[in-house]
Each structure stands twice: as C-alpha cells, then as structure tokens.
VEXLUMKE-10249 format. One record per residue (C-alpha): x, y, z; residue in three letters. Coordinates in nm, 2 decimals, decimal comma. Example, Ala and Ser with C-alpha at 12.3 -4.5 7.8 and 13.67 -1.06 7.14 Angstrom:
BEGIN
+--------+--------+--------+------+
|   east |  north |     up | rest |
+--------+--------+--------+------+
|   1,23 |  -0,45 |   0,78 |  ALA |
|   1,37 |  -0,11 |   0,71 |  SER |
+--------+--------+--------+------+
This chain:
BEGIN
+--------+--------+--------+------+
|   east |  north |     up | rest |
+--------+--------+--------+------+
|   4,65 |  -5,50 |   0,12 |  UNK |
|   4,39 |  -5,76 |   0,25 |  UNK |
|   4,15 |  -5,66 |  -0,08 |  UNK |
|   4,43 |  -5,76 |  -0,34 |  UNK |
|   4,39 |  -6,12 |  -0,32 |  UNK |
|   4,03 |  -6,15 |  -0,18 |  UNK |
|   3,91 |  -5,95 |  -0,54 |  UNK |
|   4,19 |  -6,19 |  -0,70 |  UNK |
|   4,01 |  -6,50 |  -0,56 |  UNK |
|   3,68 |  -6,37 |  -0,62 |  UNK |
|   3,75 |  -6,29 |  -0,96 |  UNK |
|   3,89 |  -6,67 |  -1,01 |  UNK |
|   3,59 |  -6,80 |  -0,85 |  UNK |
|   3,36 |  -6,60 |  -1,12 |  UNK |
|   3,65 |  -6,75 |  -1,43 |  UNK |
|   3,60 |  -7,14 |  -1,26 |  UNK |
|   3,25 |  -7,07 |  -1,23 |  UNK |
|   3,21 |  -6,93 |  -1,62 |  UNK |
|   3,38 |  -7,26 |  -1,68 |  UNK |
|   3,20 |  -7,50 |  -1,59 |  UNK |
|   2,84 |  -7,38 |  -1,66 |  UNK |
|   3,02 |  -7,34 |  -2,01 |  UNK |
|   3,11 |  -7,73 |  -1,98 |  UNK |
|   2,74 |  -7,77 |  -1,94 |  UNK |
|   2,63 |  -7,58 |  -2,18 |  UNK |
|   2,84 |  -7,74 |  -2,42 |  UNK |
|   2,66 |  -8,07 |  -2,34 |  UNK |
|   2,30 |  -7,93 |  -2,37 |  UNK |
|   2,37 |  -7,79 |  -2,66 |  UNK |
|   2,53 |  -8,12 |  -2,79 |  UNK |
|   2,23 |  -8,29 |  -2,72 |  UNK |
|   1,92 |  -8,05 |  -2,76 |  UNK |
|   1,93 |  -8,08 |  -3,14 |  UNK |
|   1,83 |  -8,44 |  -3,05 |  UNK |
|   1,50 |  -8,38 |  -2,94 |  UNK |
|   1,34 |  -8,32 |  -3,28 |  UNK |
|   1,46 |  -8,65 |  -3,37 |  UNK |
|   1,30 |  -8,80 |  -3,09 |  UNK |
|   0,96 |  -8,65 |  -3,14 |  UNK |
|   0,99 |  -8,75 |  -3,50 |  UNK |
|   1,06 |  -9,10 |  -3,40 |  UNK |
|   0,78 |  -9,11 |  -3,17 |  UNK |
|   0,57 |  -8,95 |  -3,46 |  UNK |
|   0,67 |  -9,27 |  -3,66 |  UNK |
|   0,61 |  -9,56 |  -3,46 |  UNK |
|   0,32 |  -9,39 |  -3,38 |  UNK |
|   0,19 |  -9,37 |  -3,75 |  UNK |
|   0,33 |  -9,76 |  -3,81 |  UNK |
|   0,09 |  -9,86 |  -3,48 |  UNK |
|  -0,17 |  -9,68 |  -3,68 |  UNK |
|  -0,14 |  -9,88 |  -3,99 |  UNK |
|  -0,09 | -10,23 |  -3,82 |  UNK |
|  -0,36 | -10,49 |  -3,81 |  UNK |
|  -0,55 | -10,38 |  -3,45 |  UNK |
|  -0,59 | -10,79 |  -3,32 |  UNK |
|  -0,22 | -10,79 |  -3,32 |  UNK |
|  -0,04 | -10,71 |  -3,03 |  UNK |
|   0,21 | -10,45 |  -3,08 |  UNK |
|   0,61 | -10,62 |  -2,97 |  UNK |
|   0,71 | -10,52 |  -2,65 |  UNK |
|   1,00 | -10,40 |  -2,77 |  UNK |
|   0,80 | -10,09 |  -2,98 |  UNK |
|   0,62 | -10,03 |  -2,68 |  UNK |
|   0,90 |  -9,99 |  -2,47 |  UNK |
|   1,15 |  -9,76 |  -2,72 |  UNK |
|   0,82 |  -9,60 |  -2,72 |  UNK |
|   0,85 |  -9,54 |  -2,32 |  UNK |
|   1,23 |  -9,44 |  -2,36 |  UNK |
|   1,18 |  -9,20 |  -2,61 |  UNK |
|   0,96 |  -9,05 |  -2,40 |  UNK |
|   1,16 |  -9,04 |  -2,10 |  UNK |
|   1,47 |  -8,93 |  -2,30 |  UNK |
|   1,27 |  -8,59 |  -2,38 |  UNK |
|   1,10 |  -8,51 |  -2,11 |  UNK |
|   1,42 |  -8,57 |  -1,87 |  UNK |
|   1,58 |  -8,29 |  -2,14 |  UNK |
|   1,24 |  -8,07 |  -2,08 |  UNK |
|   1,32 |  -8,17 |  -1,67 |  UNK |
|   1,68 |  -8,08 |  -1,68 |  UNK |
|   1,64 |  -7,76 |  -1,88 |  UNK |
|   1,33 |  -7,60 |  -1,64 |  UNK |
|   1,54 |  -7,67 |  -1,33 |  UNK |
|   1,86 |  -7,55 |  -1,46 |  UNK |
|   1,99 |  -7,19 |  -1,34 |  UNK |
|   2,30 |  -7,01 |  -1,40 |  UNK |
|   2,47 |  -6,95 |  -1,09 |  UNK |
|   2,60 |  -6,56 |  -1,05 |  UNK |
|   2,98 |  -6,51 |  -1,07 |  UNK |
|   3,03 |  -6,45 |  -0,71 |  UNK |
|   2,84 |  -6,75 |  -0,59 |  UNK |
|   3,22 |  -6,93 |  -0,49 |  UNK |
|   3,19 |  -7,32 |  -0,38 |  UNK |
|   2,85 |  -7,38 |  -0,40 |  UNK |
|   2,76 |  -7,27 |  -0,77 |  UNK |
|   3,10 |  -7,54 |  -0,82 |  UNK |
|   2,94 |  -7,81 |  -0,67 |  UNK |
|   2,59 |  -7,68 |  -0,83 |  UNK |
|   2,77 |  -7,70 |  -1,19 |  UNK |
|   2,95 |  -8,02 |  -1,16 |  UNK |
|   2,62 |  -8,19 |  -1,05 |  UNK |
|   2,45 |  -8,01 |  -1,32 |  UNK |
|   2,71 |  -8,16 |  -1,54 |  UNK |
|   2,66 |  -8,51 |  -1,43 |  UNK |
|   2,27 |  -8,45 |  -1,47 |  UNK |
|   2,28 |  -8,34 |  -1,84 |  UNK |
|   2,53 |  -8,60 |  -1,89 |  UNK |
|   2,31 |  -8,87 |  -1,80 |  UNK |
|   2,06 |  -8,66 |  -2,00 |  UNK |
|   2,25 |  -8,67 |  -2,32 |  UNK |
|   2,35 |  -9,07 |  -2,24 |  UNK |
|   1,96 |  -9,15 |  -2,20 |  UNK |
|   1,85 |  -8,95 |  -2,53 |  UNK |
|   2,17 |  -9,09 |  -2,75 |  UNK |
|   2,06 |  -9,46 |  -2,63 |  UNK |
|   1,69 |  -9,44 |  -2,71 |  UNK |
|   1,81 |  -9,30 |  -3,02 |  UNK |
|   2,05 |  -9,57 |  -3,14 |  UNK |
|   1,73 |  -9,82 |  -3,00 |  UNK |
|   1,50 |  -9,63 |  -3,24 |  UNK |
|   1,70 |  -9,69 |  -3,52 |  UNK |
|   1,75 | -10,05 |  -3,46 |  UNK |
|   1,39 | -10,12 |  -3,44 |  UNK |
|   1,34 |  -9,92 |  -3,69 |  UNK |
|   1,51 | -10,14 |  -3,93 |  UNK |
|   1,37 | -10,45 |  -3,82 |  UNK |
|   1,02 | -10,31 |  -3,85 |  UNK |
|   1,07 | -10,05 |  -4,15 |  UNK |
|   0,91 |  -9,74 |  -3,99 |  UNK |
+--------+--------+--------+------+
C-alpha cells in the first residue's frame, strides 16, 4: 500500500520537473534567435570603425554597446554550456536547479534584449 503514493509522488515530481525545464526552455528559445542579431551588430560597428577617420576617437558610447554586445552573447554561450537537464526522478533539487536556471536565462534574455534596443539606438544616431 506504501508504493501507491510514493510512485504517485515520484511521478509528480518527474511532471513539475518536465515543467519547469520547459519554462526554461521556453525562454532560451525566446532569446537564442537573438544572437545572430547581435553578431551582426557587432559585425557593423565594427565595419563603421573601419571606415571612420583613424585620429578620431571612437564615442564611448560605441565602445561600450560594443562591450555589451559582447557580454550579451557570450553570457547566452555561458548559460547554454553549463545548462543540464535534470532526470525526472531528481525530486527537490532538480526544482531548485530549474528555478535558478530560470532566473539565470532570464537575466540572460534581459541583458541580450537591452544591448539590442542600445544597438539600435546608436545605430540611428550614427547610421551603421
């Protein structure tokens, strides 16, 4: 009678589990579209720095999206190395794993979405 609701609370734990590496999934895959923007942004302030009179300093605003776009992708290439997909029967700990996985891709997803909307600001004031 004791293996009713111990396979009832195991199989629970493996639905909550499914769940919320789903939830962060669904973030990922929200954002990892994102990256080929950012490499193509980097590509064009690169290629404007190229064309730009070489005694003139570059703004330190250029320089800097140049930093954040940086950091935007490579905390995506970070997050998506170190990420694992806990097994079904992991209980508590693959929760706690997933829900700080969730706040990590979240601040993942906020850092490349704000470089972005930076890029194209700049963008316009400097016509990349």
């Amino acid at each position: 009678m004791v293996i009713g609701p111990v396979v009832f609370a195991c199989t629970n734990s493996g639905k909550q589990i499914e769940k919320a590496h789903l939830e962060v999934m669904e973030i990922h895959d929200e954002v990892m579209p994102r990256q080929s923007l950012i490499s193509a942004a980097q590509l064009n302030i690169k290629k404007w720095i190229d064309v730009q009179d070489s005694t003139v300093r570059l703004p330190n605003e250029i320089a800097s999206l140049l930093t954040e776009l940086g950091e935007a992708e490579e905390a995506m290439w970070s997050w998506m190395n170190q990420y694992s997909k806990p097994k079904k029967d992991a209980g508590n700990s693959a929760i706690s794993y997933l829900n700080n996985q969730k706040a990590s891709i979240e601040k993942v997803r906020d850092q490349m979405l704000n470089s972005l909307t930076q890029y194209e600001e700049i963008k316009n004031k400097y016509n990349f």
